[in-house]
Residue frames relative to the residue before (quaternion, step in Angstrom):
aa qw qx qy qz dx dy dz
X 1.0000 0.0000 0.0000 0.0000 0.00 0.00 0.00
X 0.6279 0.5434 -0.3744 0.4128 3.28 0.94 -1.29
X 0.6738 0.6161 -0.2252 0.3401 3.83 0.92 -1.58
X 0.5841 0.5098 -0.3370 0.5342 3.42 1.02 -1.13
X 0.8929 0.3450 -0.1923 0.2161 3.21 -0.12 -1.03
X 0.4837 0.5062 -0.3607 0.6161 3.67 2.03 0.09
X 0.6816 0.4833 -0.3914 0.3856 3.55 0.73 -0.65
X 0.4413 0.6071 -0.4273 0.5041 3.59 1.52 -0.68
X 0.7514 0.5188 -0.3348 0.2326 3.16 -0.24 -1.57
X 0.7723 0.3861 -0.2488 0.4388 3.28 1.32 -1.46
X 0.5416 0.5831 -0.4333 0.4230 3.22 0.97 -0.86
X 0.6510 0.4646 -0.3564 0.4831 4.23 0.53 -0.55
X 0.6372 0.5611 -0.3602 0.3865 3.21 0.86 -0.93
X 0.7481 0.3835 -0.3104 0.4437 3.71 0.86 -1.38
X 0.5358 0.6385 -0.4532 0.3160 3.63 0.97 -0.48
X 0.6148 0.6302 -0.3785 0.2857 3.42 1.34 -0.72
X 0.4385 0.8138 -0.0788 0.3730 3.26 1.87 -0.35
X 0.6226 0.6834 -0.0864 0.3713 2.55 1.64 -1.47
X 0.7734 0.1982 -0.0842 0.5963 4.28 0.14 0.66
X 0.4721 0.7356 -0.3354 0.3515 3.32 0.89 0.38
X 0.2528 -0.6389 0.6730 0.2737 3.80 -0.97 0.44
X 0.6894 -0.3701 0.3961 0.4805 3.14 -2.15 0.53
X 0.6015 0.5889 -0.3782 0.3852 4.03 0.24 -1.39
X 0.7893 0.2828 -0.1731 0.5168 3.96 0.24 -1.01
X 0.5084 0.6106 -0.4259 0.4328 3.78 1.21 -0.20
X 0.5186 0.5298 -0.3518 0.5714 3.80 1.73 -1.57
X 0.5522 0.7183 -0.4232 -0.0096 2.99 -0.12 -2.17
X 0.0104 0.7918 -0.6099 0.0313 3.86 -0.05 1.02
X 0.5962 -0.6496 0.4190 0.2168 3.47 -0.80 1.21
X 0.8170 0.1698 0.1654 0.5256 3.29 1.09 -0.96
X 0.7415 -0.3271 0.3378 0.4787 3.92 -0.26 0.06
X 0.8671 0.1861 0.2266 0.4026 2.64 -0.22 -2.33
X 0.4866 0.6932 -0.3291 0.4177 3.27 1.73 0.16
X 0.3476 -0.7750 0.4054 0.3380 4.00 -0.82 0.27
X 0.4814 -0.6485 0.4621 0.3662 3.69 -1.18 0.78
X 0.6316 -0.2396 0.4854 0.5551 3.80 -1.68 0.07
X 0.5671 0.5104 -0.5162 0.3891 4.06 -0.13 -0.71
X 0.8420 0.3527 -0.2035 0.3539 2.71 -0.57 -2.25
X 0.7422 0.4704 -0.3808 0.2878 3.54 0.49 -0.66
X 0.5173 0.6154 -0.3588 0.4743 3.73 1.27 -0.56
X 0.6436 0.4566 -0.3258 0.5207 3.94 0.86 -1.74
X 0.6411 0.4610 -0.4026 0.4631 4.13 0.32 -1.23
X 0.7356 0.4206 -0.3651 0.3855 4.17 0.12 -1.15
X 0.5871 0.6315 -0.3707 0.3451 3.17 1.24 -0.66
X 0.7386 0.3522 -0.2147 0.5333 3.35 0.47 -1.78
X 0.6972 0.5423 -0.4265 0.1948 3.82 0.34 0.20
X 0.3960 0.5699 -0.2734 0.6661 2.55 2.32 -0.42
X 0.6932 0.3502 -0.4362 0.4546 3.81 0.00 -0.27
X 0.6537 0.6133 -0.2767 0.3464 3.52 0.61 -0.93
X 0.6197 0.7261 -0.0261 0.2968 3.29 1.41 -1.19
X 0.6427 0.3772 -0.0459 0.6653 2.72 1.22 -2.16
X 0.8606 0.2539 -0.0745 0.4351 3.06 -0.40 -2.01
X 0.6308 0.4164 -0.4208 0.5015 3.99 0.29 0.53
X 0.7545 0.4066 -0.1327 0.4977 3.54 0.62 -1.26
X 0.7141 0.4580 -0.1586 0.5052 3.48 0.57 -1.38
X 0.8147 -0.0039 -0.0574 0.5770 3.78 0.02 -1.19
X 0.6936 -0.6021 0.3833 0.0976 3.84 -0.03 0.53
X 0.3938 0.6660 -0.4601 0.4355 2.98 1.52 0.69
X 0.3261 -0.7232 0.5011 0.3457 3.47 -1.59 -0.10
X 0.2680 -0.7403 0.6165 -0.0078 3.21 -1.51 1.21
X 0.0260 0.9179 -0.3903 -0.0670 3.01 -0.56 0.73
X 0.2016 -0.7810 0.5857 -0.0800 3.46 0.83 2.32
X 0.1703 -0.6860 0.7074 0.0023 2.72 -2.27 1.20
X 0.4462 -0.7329 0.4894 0.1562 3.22 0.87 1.77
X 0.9218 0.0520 -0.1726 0.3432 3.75 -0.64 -0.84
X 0.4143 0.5519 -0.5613 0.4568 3.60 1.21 1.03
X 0.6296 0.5022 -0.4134 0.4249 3.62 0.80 -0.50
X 0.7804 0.2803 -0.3447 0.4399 3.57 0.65 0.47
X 0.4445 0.5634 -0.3984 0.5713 3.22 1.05 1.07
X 0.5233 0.6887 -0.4539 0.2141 3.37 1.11 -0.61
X 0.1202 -0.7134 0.6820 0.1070 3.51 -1.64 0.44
X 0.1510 -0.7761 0.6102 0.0507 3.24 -0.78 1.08
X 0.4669 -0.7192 0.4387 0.2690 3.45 -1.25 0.74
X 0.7343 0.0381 0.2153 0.6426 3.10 1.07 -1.76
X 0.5808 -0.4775 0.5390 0.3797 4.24 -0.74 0.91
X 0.5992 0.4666 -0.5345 0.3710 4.43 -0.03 -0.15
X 0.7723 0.4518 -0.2731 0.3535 3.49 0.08 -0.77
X 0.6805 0.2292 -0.4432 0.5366 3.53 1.19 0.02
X 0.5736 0.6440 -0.4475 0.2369 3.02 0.78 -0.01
X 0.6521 0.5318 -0.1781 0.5101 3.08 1.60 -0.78
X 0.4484 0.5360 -0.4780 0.5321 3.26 1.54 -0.33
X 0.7395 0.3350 -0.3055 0.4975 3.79 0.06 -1.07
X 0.5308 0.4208 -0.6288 0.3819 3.72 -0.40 -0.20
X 0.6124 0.4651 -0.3475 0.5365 4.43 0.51 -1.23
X 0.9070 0.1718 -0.2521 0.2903 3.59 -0.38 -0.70
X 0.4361 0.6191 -0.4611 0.4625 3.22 1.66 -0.01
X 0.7542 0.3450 -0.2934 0.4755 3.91 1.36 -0.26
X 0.5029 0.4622 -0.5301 0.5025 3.66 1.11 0.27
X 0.6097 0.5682 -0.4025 0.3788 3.40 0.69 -0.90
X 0.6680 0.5044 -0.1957 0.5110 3.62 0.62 -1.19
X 0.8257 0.2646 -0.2615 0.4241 3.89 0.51 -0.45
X 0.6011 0.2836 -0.5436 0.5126 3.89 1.11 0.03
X 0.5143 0.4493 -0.6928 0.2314 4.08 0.37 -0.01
X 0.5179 0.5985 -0.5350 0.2956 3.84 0.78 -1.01
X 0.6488 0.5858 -0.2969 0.3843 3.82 0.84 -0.92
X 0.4665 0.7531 -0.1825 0.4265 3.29 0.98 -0.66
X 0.0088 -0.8659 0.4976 -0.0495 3.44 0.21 1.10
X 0.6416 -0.5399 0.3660 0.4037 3.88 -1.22 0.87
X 0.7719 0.3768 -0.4381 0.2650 3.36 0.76 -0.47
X 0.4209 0.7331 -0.3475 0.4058 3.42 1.73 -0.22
X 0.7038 0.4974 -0.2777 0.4244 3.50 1.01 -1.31
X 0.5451 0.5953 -0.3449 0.4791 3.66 1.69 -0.43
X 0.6619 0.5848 -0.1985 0.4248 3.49 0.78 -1.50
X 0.2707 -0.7059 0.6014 0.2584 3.66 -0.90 1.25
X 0.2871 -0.6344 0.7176 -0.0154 2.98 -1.56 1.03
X 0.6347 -0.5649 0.4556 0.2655 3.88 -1.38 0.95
X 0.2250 0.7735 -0.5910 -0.0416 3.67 -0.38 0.45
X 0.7035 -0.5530 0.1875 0.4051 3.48 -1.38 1.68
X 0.8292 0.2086 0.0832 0.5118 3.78 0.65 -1.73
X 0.7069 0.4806 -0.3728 0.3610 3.15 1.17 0.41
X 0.5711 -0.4058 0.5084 0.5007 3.59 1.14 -0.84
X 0.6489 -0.3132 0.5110 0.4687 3.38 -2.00 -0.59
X 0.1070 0.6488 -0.7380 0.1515 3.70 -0.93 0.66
X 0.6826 -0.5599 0.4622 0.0839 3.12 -1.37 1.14
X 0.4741 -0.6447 0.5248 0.2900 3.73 -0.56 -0.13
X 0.6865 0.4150 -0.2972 0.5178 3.34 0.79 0.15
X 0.6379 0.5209 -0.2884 0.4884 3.37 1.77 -0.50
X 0.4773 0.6670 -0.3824 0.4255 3.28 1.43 -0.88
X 0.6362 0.5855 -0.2292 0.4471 3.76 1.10 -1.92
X 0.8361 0.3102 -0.2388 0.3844 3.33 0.70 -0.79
X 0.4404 0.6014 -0.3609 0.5604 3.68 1.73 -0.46
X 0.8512 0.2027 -0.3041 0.3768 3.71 0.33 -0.75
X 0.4905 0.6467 -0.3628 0.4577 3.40 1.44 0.33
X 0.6005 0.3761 -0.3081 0.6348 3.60 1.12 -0.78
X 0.6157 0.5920 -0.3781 0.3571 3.58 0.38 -0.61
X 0.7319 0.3851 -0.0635 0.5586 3.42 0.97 -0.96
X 0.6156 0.5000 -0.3192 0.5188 3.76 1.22 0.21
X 0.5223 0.3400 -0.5063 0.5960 3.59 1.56 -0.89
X 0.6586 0.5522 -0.4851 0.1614 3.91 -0.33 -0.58
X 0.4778 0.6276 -0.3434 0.5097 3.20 1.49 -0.96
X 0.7142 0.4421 -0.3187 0.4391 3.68 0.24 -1.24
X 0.5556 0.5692 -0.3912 0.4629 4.04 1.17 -0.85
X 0.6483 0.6503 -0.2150 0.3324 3.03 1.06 -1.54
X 0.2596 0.9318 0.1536 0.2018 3.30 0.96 -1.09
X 0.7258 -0.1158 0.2753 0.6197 2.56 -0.78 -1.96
X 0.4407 0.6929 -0.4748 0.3165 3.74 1.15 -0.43
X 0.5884 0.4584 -0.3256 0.5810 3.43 1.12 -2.16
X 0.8350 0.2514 -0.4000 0.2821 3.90 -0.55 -0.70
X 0.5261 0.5104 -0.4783 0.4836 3.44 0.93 0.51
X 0.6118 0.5932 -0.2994 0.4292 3.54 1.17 -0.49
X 0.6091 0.3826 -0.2442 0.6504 3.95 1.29 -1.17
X 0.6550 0.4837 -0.4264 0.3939 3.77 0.37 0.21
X 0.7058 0.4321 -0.2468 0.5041 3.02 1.47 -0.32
X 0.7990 0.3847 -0.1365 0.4417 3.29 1.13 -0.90
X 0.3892 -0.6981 0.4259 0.4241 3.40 1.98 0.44
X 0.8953 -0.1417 0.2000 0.3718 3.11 -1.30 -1.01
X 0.5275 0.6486 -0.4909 0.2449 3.48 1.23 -0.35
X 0.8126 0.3138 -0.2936 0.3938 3.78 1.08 -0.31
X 0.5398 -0.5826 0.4764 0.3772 3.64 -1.08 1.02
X 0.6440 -0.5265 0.4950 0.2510 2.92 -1.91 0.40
């Protein structure tokens, strides 16, 4: 349940990507606001960080404040980044046993959280982005008229 419903999130999230120039890939509503980029590279590594750092005990090694610097040329490379980790992600949860999802597990900025909380911390976590995601693109076809697809 938990899997279906983070992989949605991201999988919608990178589609927003999808027709885009490097310029509208940056494109930050605001200053201090995040681009389609930064937000796809950040949901990503939090989802990687989450599961396969938090959950199963592997090492990851995320650079939190490069993911909001990112520049992206062209929507292929994250996409292709997610198509790979959208399947590691998807084959160590299969591994992932009920009693693991009970068992607290170290998370970086949260505390002890449970394995099932992790599932749901990086699931909500990745749904507000979708919504960033979003409204960015429809703030983006308001600007760019017709130049972006629906």
């Amino acid at each position: 349940m938990y899997w279906r419903y983070l992989a949605s999130s991201i999988d919608r999230l990178i589609a927003c990507l999808e027709g885009l120039t490097e310029a509208q890939l940056n494109w930050r509503p605001l200053p201090d606001a995040n681009s389609l980029a930064v937000l796809a590279v950040h949901t990503m590594a939090n989802a990687e960080q989450g599961l396969l750092q938090v959950l199963c005990g592997q090492q990851v090694n995320r650079e939190r404040e490069l993911e909001f610097v990112t520049q992206a040329t062209s929507p292929e490379p994250i996409q292709a980044q997610w198509r790979d980790l959208r399947e590691r992600l998807a084959q160590n949860l299969a591994q992932v046993s009920p009693a693991e999802l009970e068992r607290e597990h170290d998370h970086p900025r949260r505390g002890r959280v449970t394995g099932r909380e992790a599932l749901l911390i990086i699931a909500r976590h990745a749904s507000e982005h979708l919504a960033h995601a979003e409204l960015t693109r429809d703030l983006l076809r308001a600007k760019y008229s017709n130049e972006i697809p629906d």
